[in-house]
Backbone and ligand atoms as CSV (ligand in chain L), in Angstrom:
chain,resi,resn,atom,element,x,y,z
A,1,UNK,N,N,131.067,184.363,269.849
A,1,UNK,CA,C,130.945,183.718,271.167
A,1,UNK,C,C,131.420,182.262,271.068
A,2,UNK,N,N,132.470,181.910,271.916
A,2,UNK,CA,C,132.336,180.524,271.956
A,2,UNK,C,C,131.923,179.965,272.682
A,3,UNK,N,N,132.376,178.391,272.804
A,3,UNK,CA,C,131.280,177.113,273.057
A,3,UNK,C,C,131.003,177.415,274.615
A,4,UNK,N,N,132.294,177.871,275.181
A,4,UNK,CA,C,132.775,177.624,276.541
A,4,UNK,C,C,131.761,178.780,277.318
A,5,UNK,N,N,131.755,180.108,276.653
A,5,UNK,CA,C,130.903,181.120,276.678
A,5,UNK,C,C,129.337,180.749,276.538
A,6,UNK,N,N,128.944,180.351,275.458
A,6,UNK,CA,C,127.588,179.490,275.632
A,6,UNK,C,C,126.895,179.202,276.484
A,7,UNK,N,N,127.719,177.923,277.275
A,7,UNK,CA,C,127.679,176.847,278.267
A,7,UNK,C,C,127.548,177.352,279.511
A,8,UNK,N,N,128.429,178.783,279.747
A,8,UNK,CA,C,128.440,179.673,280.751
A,8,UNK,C,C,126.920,180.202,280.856
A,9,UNK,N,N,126.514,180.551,279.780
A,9,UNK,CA,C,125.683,181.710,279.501
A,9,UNK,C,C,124.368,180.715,279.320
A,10,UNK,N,N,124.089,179.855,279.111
A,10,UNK,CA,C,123.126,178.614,279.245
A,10,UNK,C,C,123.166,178.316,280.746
A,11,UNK,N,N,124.271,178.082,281.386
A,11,UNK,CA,C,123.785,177.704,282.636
A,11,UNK,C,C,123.519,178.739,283.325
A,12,UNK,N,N,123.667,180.038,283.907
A,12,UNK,CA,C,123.285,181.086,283.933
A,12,UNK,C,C,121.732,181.482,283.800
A,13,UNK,N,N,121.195,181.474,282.327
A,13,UNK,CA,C,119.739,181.229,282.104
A,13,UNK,C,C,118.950,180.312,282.850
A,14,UNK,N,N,119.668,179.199,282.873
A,14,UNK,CA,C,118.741,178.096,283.639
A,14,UNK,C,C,118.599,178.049,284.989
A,15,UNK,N,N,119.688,178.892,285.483
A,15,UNK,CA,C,119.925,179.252,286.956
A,15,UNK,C,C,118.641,180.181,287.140
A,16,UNK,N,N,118.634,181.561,286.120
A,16,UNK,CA,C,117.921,182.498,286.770
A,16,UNK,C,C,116.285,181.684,286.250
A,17,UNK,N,N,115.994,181.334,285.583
A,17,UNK,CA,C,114.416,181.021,285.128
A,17,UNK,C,C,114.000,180.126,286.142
A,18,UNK,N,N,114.974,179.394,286.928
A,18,UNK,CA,C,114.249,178.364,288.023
A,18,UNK,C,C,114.120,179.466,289.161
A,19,UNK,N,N,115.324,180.407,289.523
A,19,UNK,CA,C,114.943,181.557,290.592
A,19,UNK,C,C,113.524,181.905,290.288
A,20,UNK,N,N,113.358,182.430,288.786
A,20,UNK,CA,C,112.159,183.093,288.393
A,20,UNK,C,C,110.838,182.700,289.212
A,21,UNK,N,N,110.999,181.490,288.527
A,21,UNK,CA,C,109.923,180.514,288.609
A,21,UNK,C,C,109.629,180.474,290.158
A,22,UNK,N,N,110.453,180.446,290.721
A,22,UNK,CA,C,110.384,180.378,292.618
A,22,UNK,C,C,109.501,182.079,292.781
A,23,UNK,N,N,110.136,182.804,292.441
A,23,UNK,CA,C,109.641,184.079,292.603
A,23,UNK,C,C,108.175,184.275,292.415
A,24,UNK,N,N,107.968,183.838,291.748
A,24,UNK,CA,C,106.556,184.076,290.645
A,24,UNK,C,C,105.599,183.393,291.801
A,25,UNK,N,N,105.906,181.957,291.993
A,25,UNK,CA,C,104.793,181.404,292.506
A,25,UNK,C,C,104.546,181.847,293.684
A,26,UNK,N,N,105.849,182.049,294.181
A,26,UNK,CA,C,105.625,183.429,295.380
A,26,UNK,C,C,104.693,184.557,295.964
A,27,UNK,N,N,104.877,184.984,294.435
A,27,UNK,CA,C,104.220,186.340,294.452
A,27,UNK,C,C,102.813,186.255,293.686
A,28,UNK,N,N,102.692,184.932,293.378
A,28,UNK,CA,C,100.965,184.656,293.018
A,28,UNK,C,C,100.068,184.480,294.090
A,29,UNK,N,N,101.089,183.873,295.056
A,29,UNK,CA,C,100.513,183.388,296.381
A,29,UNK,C,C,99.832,185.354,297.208
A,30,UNK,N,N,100.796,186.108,297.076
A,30,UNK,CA,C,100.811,187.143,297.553
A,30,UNK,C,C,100.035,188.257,296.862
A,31,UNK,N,N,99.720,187.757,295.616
A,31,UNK,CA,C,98.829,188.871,294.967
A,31,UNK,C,C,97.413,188.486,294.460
A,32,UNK,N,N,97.123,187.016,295.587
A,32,UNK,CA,C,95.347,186.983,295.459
A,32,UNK,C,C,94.555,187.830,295.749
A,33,UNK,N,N,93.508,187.664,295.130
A,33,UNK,CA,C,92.461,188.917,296.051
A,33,UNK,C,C,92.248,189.016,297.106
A,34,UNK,N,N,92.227,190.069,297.809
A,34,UNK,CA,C,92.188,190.639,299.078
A,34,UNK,C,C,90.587,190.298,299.626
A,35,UNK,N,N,90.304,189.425,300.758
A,35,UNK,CA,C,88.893,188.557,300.969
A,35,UNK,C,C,88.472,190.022,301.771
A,36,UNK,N,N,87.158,190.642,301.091
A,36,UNK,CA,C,86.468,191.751,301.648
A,36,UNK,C,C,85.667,191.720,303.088
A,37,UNK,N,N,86.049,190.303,303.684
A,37,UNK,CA,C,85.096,190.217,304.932
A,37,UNK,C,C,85.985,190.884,306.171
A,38,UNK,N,N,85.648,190.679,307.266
A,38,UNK,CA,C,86.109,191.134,308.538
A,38,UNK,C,C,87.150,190.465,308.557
A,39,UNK,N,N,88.218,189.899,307.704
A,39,UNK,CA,C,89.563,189.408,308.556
A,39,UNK,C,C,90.487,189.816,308.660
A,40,UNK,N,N,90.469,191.089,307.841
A,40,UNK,CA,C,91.175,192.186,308.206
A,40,UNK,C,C,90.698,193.571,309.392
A,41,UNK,N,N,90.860,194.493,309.441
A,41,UNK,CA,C,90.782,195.430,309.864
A,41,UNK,C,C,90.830,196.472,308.972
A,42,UNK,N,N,89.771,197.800,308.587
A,42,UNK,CA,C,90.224,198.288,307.794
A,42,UNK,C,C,91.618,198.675,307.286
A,43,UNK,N,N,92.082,199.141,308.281
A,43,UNK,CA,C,93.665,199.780,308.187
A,43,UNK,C,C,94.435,198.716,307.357
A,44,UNK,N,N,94.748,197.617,307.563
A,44,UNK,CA,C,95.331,196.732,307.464
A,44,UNK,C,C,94.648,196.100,305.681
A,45,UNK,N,N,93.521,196.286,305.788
A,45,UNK,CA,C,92.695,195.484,304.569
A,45,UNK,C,C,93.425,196.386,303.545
A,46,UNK,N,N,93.908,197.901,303.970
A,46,UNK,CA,C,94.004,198.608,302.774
A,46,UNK,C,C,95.645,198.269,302.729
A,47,UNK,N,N,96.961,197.946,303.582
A,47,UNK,CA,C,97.702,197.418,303.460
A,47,UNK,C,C,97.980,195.982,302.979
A,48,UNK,N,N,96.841,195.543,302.831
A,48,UNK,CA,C,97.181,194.149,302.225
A,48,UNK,C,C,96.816,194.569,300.886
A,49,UNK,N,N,96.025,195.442,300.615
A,49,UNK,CA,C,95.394,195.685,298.885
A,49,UNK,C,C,97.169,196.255,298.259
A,50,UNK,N,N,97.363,197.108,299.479
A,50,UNK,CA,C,98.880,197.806,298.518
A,50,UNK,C,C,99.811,196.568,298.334
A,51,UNK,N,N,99.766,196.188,299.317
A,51,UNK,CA,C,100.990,194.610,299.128
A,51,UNK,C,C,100.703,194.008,297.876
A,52,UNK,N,N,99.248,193.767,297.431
A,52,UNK,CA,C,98.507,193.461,296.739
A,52,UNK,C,C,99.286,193.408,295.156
A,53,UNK,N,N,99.079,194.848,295.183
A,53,UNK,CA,C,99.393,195.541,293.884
A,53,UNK,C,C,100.960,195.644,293.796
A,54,UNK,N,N,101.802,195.519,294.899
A,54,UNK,CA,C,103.552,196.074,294.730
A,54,UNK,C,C,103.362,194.442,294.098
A,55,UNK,N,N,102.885,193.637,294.786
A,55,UNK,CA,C,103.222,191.531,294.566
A,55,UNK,C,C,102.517,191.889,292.711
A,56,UNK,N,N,101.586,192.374,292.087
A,56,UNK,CA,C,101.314,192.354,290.592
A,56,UNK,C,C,102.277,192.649,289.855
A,57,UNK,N,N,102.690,194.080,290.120
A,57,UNK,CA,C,103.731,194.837,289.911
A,57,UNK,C,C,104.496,193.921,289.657
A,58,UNK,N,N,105.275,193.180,290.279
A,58,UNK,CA,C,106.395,192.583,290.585
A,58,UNK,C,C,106.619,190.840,289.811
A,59,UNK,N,N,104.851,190.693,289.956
A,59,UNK,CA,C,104.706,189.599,289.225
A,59,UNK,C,C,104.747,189.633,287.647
A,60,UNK,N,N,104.212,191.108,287.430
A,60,UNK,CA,C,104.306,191.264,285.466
A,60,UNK,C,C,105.669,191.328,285.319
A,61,UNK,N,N,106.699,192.298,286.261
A,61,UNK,CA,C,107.712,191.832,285.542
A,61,UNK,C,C,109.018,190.965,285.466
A,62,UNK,N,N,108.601,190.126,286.673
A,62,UNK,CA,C,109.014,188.648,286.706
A,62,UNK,C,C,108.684,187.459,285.550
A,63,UNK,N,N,107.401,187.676,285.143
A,63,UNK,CA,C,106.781,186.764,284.533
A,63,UNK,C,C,107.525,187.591,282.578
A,64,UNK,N,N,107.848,188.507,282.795
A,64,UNK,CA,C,108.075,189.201,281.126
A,64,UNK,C,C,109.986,188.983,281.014
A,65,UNK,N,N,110.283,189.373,282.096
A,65,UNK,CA,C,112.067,188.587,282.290
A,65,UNK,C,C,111.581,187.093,282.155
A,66,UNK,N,N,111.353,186.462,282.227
A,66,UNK,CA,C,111.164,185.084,282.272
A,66,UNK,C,C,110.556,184.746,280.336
A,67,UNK,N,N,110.018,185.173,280.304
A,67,UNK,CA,C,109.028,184.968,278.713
A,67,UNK,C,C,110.726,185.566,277.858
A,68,UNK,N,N,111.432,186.402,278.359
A,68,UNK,CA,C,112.341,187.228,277.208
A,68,UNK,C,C,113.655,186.195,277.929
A,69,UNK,N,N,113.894,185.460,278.770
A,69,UNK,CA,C,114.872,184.420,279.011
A,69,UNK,C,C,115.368,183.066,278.493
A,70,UNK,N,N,113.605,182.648,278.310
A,70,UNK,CA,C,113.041,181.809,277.369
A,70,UNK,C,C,113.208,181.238,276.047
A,71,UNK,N,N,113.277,182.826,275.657
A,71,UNK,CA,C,113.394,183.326,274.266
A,71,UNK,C,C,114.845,182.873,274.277
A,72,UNK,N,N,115.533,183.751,274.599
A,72,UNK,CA,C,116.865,184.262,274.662
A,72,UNK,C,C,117.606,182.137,274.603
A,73,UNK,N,N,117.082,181.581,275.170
A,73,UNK,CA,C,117.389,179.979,275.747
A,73,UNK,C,C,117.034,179.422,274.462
A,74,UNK,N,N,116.205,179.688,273.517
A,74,UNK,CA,C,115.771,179.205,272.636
A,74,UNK,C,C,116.673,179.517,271.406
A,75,UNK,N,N,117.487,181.019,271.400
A,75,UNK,CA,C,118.018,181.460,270.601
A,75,UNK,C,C,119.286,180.877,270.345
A,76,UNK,N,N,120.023,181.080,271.868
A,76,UNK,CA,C,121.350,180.241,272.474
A,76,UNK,C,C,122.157,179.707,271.177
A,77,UNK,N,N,121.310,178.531,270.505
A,77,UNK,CA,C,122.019,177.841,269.408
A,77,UNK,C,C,122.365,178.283,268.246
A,78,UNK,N,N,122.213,179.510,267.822
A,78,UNK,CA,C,121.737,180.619,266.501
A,78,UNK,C,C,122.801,180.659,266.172
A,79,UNK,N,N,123.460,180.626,264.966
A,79,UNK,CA,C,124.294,181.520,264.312
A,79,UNK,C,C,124.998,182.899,265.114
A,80,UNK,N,N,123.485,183.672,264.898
A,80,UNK,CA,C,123.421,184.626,265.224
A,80,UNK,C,C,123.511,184.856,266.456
A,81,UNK,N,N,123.390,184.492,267.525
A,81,UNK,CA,C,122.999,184.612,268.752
A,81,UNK,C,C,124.151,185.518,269.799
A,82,UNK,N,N,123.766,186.595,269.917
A,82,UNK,CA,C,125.059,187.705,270.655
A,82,UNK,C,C,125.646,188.619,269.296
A,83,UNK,N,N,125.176,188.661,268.122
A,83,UNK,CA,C,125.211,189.828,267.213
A,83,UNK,C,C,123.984,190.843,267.497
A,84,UNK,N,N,124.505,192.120,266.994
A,84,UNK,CA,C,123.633,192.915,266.983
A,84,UNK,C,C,122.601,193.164,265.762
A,85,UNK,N,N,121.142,192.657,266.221
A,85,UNK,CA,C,120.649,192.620,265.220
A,85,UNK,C,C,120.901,194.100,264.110
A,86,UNK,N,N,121.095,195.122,264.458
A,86,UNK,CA,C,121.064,196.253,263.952
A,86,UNK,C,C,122.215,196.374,263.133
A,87,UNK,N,N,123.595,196.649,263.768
A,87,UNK,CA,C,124.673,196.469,262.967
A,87,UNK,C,C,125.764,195.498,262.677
A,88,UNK,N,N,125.353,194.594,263.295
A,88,UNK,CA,C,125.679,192.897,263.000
A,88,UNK,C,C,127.432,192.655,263.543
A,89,UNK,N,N,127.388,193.848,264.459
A,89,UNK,CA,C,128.421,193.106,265.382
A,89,UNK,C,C,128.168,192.718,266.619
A,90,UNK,N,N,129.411,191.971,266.924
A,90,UNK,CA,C,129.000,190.611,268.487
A,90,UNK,C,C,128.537,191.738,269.647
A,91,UNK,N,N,127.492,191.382,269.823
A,91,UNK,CA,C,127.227,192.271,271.096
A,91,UNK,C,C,128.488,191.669,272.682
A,92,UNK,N,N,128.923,193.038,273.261
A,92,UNK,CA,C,129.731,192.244,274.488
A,92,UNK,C,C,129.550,191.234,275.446
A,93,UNK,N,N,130.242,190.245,275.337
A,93,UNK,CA,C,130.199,189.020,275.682
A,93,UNK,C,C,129.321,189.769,277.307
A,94,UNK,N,N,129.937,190.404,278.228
A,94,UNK,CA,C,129.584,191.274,279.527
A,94,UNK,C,C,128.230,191.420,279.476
A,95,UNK,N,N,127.854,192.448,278.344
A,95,UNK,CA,C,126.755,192.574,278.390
A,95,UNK,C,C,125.415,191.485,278.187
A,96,UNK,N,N,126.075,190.235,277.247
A,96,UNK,CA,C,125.003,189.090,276.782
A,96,UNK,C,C,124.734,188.398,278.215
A,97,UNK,N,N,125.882,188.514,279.032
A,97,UNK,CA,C,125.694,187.822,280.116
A,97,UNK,C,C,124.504,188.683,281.069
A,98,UNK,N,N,124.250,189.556,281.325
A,98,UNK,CA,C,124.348,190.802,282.111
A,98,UNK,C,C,122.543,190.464,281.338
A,99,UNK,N,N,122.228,190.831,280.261
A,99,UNK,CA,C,121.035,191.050,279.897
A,99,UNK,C,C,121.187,190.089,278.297
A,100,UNK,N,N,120.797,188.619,278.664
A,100,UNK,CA,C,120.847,187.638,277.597
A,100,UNK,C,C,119.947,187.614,276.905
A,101,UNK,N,N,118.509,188.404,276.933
A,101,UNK,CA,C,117.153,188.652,276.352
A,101,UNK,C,C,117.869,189.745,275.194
A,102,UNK,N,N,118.988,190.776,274.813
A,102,UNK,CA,C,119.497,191.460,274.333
A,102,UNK,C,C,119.489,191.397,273.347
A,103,UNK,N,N,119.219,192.073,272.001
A,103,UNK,CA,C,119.053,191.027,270.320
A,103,UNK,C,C,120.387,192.982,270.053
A,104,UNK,N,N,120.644,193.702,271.092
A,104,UNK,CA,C,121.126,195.043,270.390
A,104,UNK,C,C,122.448,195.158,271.179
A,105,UNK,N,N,123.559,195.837,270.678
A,105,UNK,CA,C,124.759,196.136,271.106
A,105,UNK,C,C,123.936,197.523,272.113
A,106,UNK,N,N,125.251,197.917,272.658
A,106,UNK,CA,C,125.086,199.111,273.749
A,106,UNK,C,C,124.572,200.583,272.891
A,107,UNK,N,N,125.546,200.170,271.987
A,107,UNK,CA,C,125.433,201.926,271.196
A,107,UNK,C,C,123.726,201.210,270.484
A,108,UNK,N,N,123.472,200.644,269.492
A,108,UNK,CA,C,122.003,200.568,268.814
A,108,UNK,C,C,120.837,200.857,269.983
A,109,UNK,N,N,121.799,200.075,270.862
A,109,UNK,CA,C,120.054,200.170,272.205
A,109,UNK,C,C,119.596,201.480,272.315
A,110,UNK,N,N,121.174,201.981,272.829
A,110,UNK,CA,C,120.892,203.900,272.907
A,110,UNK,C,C,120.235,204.768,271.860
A,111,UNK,N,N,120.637,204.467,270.744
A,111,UNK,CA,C,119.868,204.991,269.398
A,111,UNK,C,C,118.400,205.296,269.634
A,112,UNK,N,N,117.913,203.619,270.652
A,112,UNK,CA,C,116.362,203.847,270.210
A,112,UNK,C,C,115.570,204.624,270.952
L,1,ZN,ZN,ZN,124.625,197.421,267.142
C-alpha cells in the first residue's frame, strides 16, 4: 500500500467514525428505557419498546464497527497493515477500503 493510499484510507476512517459517533448518540437517545407510566398508550408503549430494541440492535453494532475502525486507525502505520495475516499477501487495496477493520484477504476470510 502506498502513502497516497494510506492517506485515502485514513481519511475515509475518520470520515466514517465521526458518522459513527453521530449515529450512536442518536440511537442512545432512542434506546432509553421505555417510561412505564400512562404516556404512552398501550399500543404504542409496545411500539416504542420494539423501536426500543431495533435502536440496541443497531447501537451494538454501530458501537463494534466503531471499536474495529479504531483498531484498524491504530494499525494504519504497521508494516503490516493491508497484508493478510494468514498468508501474508497485500490484502486488495478495494477491499481494505471497503472493510479497513480486515486483518484477512478474500480467499482466508472464506476458509473460515
Ligand atoms: Zn490470505
Amino acid at each position: 500500500m502506498n502513502q497516497e493510499q494510506r492517506d485515502q484510507l485514513h481519511q475515509q476512517i475518520v470520515d466514517e467514525v465521526a458518522g459513527l459517533k453521530k449515529t450512536i448518540a442518536q440511537l442512545k437517545e432512542s434506546s432509553k428505557p421505555v417510561p412505564p407510566d400512562n404516556a404512552y398508550g398501550r399500543l404504542s408503549r409496545m411500539e416504542a419498546i420494539n423501536s426500543k430494541s431495533i435502536s440496541e440492535a443497531g447501537l451494538r453494532s454501530a458501537r463494534s464497527r466503531l471499536s474495529r475502525l479504531d483498531k484498524a486507525l491504530l494499525r494504519l502505520d504497521d508494516e503490516d497493515f493491508g497484508i493478510c495475516l494468514s498468508c501474508d499477501r497485500p490484502i486488495p487495496i478495494g477491499r481494505v477500503l471497503l472493510m479497513p477493520e480486515s486483518t484477512l484477504c478474500v480467499e482466508c476470510a472464506d476458509k473460515l
